[in-house]
MITI-432099 format. One line per field, with one value per residue (C-alpha): residue in three letters; residue number from 0; x, y, z. Coordinates in Angstrom, 3 decimals. Layout:
N
type: ALA;...;
seq: NUM;...;
px: X;...;
py: Y;...;
pz: Z;...;
# end
This chain:
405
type: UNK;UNK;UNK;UNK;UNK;UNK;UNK;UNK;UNK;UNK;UNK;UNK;UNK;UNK;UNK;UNK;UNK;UNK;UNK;UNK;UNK;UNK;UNK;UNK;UNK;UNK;UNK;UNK;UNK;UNK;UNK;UNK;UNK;UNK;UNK;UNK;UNK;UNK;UNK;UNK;UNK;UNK;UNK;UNK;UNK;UNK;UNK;UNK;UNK;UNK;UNK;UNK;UNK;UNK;UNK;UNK;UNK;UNK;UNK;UNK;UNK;UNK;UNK;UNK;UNK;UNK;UNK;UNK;UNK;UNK;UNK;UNK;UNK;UNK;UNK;UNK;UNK;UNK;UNK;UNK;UNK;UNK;UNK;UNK;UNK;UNK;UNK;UNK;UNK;UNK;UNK;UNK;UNK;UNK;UNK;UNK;UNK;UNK;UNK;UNK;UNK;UNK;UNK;UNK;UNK;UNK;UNK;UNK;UNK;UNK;UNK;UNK;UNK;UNK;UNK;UNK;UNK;UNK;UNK;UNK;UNK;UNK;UNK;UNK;UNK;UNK;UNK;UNK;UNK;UNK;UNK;UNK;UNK;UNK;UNK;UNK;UNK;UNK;UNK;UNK;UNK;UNK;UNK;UNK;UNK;UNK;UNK;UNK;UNK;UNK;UNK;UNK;UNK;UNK;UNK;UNK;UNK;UNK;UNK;UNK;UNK;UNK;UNK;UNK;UNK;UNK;UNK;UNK;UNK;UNK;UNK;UNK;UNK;UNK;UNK;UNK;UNK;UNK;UNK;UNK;UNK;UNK;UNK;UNK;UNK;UNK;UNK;UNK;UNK;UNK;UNK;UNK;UNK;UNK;UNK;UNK;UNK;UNK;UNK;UNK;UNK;UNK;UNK;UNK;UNK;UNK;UNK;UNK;UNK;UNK;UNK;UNK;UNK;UNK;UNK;UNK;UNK;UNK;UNK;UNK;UNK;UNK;UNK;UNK;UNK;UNK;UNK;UNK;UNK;UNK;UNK;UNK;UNK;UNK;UNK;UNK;UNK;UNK;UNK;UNK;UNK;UNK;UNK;UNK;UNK;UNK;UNK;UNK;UNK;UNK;UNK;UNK;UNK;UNK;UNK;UNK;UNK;UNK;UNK;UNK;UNK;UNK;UNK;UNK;UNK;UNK;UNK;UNK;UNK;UNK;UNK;UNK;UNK;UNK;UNK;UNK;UNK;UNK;UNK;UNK;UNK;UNK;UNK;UNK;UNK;UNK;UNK;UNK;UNK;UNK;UNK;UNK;UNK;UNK;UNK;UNK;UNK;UNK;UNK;UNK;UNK;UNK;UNK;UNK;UNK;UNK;UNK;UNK;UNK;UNK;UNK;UNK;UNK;UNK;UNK;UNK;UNK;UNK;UNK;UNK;UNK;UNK;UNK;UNK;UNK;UNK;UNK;UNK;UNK;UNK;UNK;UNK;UNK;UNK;UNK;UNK;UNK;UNK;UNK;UNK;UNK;UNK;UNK;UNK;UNK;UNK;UNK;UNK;UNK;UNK;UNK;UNK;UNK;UNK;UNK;UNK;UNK;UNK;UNK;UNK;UNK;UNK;UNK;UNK;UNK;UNK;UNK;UNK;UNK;UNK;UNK;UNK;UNK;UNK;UNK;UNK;UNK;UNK;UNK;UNK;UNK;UNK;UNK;UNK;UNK;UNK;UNK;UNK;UNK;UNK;UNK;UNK;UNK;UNK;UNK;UNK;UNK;UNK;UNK;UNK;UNK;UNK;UNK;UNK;UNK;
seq: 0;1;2;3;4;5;6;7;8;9;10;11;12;13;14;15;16;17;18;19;20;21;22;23;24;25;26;27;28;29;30;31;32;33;34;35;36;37;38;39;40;41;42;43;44;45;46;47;48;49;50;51;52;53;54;55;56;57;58;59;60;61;62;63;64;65;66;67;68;69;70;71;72;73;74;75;76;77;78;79;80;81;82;83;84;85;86;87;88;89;90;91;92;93;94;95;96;97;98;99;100;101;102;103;104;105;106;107;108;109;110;111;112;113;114;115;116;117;118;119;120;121;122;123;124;125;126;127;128;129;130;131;132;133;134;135;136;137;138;139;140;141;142;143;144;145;146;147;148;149;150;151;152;153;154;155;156;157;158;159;160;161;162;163;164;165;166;167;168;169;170;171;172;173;174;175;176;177;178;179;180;181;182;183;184;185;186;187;188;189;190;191;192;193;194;195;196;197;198;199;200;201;202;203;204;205;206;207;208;209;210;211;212;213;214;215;216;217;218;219;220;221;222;223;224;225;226;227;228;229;230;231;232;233;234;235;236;237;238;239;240;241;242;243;244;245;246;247;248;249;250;251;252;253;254;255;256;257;258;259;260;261;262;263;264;265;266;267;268;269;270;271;272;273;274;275;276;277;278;279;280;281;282;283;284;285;286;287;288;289;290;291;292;293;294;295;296;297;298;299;300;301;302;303;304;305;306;307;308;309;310;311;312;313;314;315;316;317;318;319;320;321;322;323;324;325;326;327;328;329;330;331;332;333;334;335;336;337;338;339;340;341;342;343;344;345;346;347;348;349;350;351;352;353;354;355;356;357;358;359;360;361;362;363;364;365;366;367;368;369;370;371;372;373;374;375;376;377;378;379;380;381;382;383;384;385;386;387;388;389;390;391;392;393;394;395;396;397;398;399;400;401;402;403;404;
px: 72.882;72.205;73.760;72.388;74.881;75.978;76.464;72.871;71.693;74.052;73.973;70.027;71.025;73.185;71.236;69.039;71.429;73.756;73.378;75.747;76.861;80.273;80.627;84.329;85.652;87.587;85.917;83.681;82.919;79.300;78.623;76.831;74.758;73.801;72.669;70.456;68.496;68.157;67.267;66.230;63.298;63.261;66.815;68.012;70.968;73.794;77.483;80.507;81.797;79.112;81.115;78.334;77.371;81.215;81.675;78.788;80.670;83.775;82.548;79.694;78.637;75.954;74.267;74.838;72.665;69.969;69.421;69.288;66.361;66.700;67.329;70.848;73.151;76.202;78.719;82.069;82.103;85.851;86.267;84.773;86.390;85.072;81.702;82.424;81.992;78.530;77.365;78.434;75.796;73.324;73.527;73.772;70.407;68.417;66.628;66.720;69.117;70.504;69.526;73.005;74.512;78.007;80.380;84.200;86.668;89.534;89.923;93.460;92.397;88.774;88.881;90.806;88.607;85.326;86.973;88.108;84.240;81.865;83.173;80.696;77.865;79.460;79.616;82.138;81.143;84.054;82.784;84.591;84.084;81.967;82.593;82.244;78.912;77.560;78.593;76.970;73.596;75.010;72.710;75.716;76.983;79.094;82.567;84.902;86.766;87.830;85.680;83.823;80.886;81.488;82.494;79.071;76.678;78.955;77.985;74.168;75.015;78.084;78.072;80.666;83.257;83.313;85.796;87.782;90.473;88.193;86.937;90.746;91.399;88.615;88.287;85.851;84.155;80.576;81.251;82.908;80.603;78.458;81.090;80.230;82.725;85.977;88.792;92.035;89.605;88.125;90.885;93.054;90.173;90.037;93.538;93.645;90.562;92.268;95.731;93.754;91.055;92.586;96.116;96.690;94.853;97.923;101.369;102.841;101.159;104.757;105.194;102.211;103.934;106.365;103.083;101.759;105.078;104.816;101.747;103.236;105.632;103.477;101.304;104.301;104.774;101.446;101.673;104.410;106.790;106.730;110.254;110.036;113.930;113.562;110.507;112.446;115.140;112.773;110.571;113.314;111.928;112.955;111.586;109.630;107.827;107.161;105.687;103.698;102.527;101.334;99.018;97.508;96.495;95.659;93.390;91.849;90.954;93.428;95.616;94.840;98.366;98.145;99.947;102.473;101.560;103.984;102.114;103.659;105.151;108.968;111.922;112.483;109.019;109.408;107.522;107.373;103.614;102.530;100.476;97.710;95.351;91.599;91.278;92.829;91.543;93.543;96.690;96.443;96.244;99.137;101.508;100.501;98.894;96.526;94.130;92.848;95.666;98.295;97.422;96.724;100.289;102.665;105.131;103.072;99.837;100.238;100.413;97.859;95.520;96.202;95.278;92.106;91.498;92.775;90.938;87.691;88.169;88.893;85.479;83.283;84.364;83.482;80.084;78.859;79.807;82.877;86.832;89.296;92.051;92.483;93.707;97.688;100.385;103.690;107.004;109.306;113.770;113.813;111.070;108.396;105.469;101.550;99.736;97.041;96.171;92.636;92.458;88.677;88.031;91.706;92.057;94.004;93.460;95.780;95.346;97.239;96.297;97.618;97.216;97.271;94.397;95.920;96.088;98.571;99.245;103.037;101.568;100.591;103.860;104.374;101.169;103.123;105.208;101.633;102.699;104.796;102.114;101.572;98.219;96.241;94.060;94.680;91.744;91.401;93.745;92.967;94.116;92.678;92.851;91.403;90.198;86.980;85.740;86.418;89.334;90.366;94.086;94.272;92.098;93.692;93.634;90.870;91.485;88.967;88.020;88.092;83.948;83.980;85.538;
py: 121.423;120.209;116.738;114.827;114.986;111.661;113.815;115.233;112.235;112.480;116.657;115.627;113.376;115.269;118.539;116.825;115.686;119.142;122.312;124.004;122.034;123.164;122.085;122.411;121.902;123.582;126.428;125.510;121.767;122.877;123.661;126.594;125.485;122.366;124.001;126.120;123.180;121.166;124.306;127.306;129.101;127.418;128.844;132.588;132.748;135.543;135.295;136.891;137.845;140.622;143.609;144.749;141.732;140.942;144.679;143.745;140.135;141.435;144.769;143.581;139.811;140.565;143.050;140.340;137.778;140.526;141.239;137.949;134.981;131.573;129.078;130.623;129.564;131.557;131.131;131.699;131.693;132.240;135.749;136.418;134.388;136.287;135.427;131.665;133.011;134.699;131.435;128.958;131.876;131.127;127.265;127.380;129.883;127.589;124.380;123.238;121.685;122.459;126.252;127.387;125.694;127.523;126.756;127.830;126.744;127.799;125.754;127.002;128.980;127.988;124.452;125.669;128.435;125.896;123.523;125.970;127.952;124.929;121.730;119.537;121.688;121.628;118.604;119.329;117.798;117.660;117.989;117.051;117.734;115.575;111.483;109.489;107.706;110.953;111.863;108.335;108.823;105.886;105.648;103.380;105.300;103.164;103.811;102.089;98.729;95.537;93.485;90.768;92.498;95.805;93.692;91.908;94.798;97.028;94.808;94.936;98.834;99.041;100.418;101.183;104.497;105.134;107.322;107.383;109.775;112.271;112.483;112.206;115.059;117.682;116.760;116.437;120.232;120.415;123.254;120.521;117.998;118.923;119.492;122.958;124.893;125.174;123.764;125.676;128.944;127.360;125.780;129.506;131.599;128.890;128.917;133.055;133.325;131.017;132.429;136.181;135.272;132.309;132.104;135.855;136.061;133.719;135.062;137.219;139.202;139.516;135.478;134.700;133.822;131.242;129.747;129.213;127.616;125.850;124.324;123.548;121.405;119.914;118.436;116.897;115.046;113.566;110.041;110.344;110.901;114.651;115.754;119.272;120.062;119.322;121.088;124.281;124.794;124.251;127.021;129.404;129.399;127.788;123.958;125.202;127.285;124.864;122.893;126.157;125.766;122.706;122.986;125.842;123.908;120.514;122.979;124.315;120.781;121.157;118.366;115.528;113.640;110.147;109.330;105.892;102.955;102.446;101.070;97.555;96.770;97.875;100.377;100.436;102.089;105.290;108.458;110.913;111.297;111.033;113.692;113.599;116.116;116.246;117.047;115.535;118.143;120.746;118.378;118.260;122.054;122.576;120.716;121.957;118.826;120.115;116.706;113.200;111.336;113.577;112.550;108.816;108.761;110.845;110.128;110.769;108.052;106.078;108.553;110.226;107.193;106.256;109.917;109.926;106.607;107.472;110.472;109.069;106.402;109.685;111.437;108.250;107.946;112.070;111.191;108.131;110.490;108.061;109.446;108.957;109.084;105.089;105.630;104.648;103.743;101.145;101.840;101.025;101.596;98.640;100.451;97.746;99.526;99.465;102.015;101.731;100.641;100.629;99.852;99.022;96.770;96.217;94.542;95.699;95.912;96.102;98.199;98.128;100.475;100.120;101.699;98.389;96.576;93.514;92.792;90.089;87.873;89.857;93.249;92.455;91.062;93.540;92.648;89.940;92.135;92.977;89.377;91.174;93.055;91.470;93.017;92.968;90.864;91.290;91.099;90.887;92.693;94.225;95.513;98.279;98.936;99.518;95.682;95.020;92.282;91.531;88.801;86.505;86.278;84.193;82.869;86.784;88.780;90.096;92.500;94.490;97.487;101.096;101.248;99.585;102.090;
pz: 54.691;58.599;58.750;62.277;64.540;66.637;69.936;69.748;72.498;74.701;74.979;75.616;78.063;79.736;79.693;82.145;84.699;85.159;86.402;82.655;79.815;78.110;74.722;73.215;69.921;67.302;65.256;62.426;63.640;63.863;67.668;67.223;64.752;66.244;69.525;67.550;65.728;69.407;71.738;69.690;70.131;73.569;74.751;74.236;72.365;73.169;71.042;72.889;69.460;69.099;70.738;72.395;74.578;75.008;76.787;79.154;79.605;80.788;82.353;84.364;84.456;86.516;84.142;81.524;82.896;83.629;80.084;79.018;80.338;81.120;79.333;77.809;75.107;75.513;72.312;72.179;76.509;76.073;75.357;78.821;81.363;84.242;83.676;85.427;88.973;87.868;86.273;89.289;91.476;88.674;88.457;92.562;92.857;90.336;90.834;87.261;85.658;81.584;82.442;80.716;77.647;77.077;73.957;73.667;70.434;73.068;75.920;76.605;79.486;79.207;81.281;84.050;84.703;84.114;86.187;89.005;89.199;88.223;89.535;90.396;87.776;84.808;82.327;79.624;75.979;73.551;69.948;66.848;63.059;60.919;60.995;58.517;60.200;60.178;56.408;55.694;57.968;59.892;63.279;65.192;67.734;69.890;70.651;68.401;70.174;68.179;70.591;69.139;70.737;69.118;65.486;65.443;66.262;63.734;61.068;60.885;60.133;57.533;54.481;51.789;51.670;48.511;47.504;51.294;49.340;48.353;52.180;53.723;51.558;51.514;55.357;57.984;58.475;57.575;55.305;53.076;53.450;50.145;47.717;46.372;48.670;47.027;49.373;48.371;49.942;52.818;54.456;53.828;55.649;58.613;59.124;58.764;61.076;63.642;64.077;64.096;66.223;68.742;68.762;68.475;72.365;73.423;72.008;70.507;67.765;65.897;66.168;64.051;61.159;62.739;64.514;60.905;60.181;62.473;61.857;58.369;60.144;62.837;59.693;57.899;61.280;61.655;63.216;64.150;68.063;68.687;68.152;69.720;69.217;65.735;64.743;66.600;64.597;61.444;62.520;64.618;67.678;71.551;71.970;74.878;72.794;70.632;73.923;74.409;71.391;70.579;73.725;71.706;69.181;71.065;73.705;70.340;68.929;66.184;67.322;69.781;71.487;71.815;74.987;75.094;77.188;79.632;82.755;83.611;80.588;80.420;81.173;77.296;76.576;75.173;77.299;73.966;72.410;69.340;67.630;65.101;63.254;63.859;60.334;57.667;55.387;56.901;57.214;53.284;52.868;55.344;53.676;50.509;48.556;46.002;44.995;46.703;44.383;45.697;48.953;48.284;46.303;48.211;50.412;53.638;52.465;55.644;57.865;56.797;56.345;59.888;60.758;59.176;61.326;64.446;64.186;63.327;66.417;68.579;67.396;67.816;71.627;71.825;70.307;72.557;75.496;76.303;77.820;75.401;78.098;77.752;74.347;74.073;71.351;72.153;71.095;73.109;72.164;69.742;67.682;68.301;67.700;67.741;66.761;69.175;72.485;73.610;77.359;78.416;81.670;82.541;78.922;75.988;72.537;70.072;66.635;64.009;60.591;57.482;54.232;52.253;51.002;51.509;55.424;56.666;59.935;59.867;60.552;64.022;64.315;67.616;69.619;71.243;73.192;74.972;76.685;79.279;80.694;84.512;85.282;82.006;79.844;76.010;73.951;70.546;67.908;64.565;61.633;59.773;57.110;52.907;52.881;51.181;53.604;57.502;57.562;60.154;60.531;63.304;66.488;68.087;65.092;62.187;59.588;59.320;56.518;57.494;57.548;61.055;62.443;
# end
């Protein structure tokens, strides 16, 4: 079942203004398959997973390209890192631009040699699993800010999650979208096919099984400061592996870190990120839940809801094209926290998100230590959360249900 992707514009768009698109994102979000439906019979299509056409890949880049025509899709670009140099004397010898479309689901290495052979050609697309506009058929594809703007022109084009639990649990792949793939199985193979196929490129074939643990632990953290000593001696490895390896998975899509805001503000501001899981699916599956009212009722509900939101603000920045680098949390010594930070225009916007249905004035109880920022505006702040209705808290602050996000 092809669900219309959000990102499908702006790969158009940008097809026509660079010399190679590079599309990232974690395995199964539907890459592959998307480029396919937008460029196929038009583009030749080569995967560096067949053996054969890897061999040629590493061996001989030059032969490569000589048995394959222009316009080229090459999947899984990763396994053959050489092949950047080859491409940058491609996209330099030809006059059109969108000629080569590459994809990777490993960007550990994969950026730096992009960045190092294509600057200046290459225009690099993150890609996330499904979002919930696109489970819905939901056209709106702006990037999600609590703006007044953004609230208005997000109305015309809401309409009700029903069932948010069953999605926060069977997750965001398109695999899962239509129902009829059981879970338990899906989310084993993924995670068996990733530490076999990825992570087994990057360490140590006989540390597989703590990285797996390790993931196990990373998901019981979700939301929350990463505590790298701590997750160490859970797992029985050195904390700077544990820094080694949580780039893994963040390179991979897995994870994404949200950075603090510290710019301007105070000394007391902590420096340590938080991380959260692309999928919420796989969270569930990691930490061993089995149902949606396991999830909803267990200890971990609010992380996980705020997750599932954070996440799903993350994807709809990837999908209008937009950085997500000027995405921040507070916390600063006293534990004054707010969960997010969206900086746009040298103003700040404060998020808060909540599991409740019941929003109230209290929860934003931290924005006002946004006050001591000297060189900032701060717009309006939100709370989101299971709300049936957008609610006005205050002339600074709405409440406003998880569908506007």
């Amino acid at each position: 079942m092809f669900v219309k992707r959000a990102v499908y514009s702006y790969i158009l768009k940008m097809k026509g203004q660079f010399k190679v698109l590079l599309i990232t994102g974690s395995r199964q979000v539907g890459k592959s398959t998307l480029l396919k439906k937008m460029f196929l019979p038009e583009y030749e299509y080569a995967v560096l997973d067949d053996f054969f056409e890897l061999e040629m890949a590493l061996n001989d880049p030059a032969l490569f390209f000589k048995n394959h025509s222009f316009p080229l899709i090459i999947d899984e670009v990763q396994r053959a890192p050489n092949i950047f140099l080859q491409v940058k004397l491609l996209a330099d010898s030809s006059g059109k631009n969108g000629q080569i479309i590459l994809t990777g689901s490993q960007s550990y290495h994969l950026l730096r040699n992009a960045s190092d052979s294509l600057v200046g050609r290459v225009c690099i697309i993150d890609m996330a699993a499904l979002s919930m506009r696109e489970k819905m058929g939901i056209d709106f594809n702006k990037e999600f800010l609590p703006a007044s703007e953004y609230i208005n022109s997000r109305v015309a084009e809401l309409k009700k999650y029903d069932n948010i639990w069953t999605h926060i649990f069977r997750g965001s792949m398109p695999e899962m979208h239509d129902g009829t793939k059981d879970w338990e199985s899906f989310y084993r193979s993924y995670i068996r096919t990733y530490l076999d196929r990825d992570v087994a490129e990057l360490i140590n074939a006989k540390n597989l099984v703590k990285f797996n643990s390790f993931m196990q632990c990373l998901a019981a953290r979700t939301g929350e400061l990463v505590n790298a000593e701590s997750i160490a001696r859970d797992v029985g490895v050195s904390s700077k592996t544990i820094q080694e390896w949580t780039s893994i998975l963040e390179s991979s899509g897995i994870i994404r870190m949200i950075h603090p805001y510290s710019r301007n503000i105070n000394s007391r501001a902590v420096k340590t990120p938080k991380v959260y899981f692309m999928d919420t699916g796989m969270v569930c599956y990691l930490v061993g839940w089995t149902s949606a009212q396991v999830a909803m009722n267990g200890a971990m509900s609010g992380a996980l809801f705020e997750t599932f939101v954070v996440s799903e603000i993350i994807k709809s920045y990837y999908n209008a094209g937009h950085d997500t680098q000027k995405i921040y949390f507070y916390r600063d010594k006293d534990k004054k926290e707010i969960d997010l930070l969206i900086e746009k225009d040298n103003v700040l916007y404060p998020v808060e998100i909540k599991k409740s249905s019941r929003p109230d004035i209290s929860m934003a109880k931290n924005f006002s230590v946004l006050s001591k920022v000297a060189d900032r505006q701060i717009g309006g702040g939100c709370i989101i959360c299971q709300c049936d209705r957008k609610i006005i808290l205050s002339d600074s602050v709405t409440a406003l249900p998880v569908e506007f996000v």
